[in-house]
C-alpha positions in Angstrom: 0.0 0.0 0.0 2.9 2.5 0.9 4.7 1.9 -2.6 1.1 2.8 -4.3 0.9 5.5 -2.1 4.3 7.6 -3.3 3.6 6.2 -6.4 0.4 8.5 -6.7 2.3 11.6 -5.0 5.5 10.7 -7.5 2.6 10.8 -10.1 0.8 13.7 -9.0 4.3 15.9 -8.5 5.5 15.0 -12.4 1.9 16.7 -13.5 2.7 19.7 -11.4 5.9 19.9 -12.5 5.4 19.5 -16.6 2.1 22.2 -15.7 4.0 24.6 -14.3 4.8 26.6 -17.5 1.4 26.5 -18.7 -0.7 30.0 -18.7 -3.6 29.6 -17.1 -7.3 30.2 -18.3 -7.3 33.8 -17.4 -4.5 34.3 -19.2 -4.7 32.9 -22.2 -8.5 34.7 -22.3 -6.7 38.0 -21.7 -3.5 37.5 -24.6 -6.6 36.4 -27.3 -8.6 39.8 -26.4 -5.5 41.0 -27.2 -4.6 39.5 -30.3 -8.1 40.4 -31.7 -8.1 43.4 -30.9 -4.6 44.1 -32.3 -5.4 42.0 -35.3 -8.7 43.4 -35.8 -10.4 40.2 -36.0 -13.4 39.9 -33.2 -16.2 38.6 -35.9 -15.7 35.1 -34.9 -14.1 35.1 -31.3 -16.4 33.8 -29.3 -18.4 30.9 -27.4 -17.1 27.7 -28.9 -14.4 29.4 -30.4 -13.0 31.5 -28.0 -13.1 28.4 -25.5 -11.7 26.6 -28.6 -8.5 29.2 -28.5 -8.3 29.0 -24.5 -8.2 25.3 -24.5 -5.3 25.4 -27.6 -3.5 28.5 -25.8 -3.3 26.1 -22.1 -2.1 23.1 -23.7 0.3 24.8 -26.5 1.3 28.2 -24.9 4.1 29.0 -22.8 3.5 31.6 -19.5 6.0 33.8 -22.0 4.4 33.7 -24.9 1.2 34.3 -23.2 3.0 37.2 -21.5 4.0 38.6 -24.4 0.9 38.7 -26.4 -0.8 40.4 -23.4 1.7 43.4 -23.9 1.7 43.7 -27.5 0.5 46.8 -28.8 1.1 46.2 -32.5 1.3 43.5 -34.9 4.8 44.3 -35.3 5.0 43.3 -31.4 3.2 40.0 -31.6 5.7 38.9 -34.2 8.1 39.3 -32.0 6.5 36.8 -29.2 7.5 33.4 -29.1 4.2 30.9 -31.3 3.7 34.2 -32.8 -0.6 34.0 -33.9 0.7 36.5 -36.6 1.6 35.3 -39.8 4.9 35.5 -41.0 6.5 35.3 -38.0 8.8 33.5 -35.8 
């Protein structure tokens, strides 16, 4: 029973650890306002799709990235961000 025991908290440490550089929900909500509104595209941003681009930013997106399309102001500026959304880019 022990072995299972640390087994599980071995188990549930790894997760934490391999999560810990995802954005969270919040987050990746905030950097897509953000993109759309830089990119001028808000027509089809929402319900399925905007939880469609949250879901893709959590599992794909780095807490830098995420950053970094949050404080774009330009195009020019998301290009610059690591998975750049902007075509073109990195």
């Amino acid at each position: 029973m022990r072995g299972t025991m640390n087994a599980k908290w071995g188990f549930l440490l790894l997760l934490g650890i391999l999560g810990c550089d995802r954005p969270s929900e919040e987050e990746c909500a905030r950097a897509i306002a953000n993109i759309n509104k830089i990119t001028a595209f808000e027509s089809q941003a929402q319900g399925k799709d905007a939880a469609a681009a949250v879901r893709s930013c959590r599992s794909q997106g780095t807490k830098a990235a995420v950053q970094c399309w949050i404080r774009a102001t330009s195009v020019e500026d998301l290009a610059k961000c690591e998975g750049s959304p902007v075509a073109g880019s990195k």
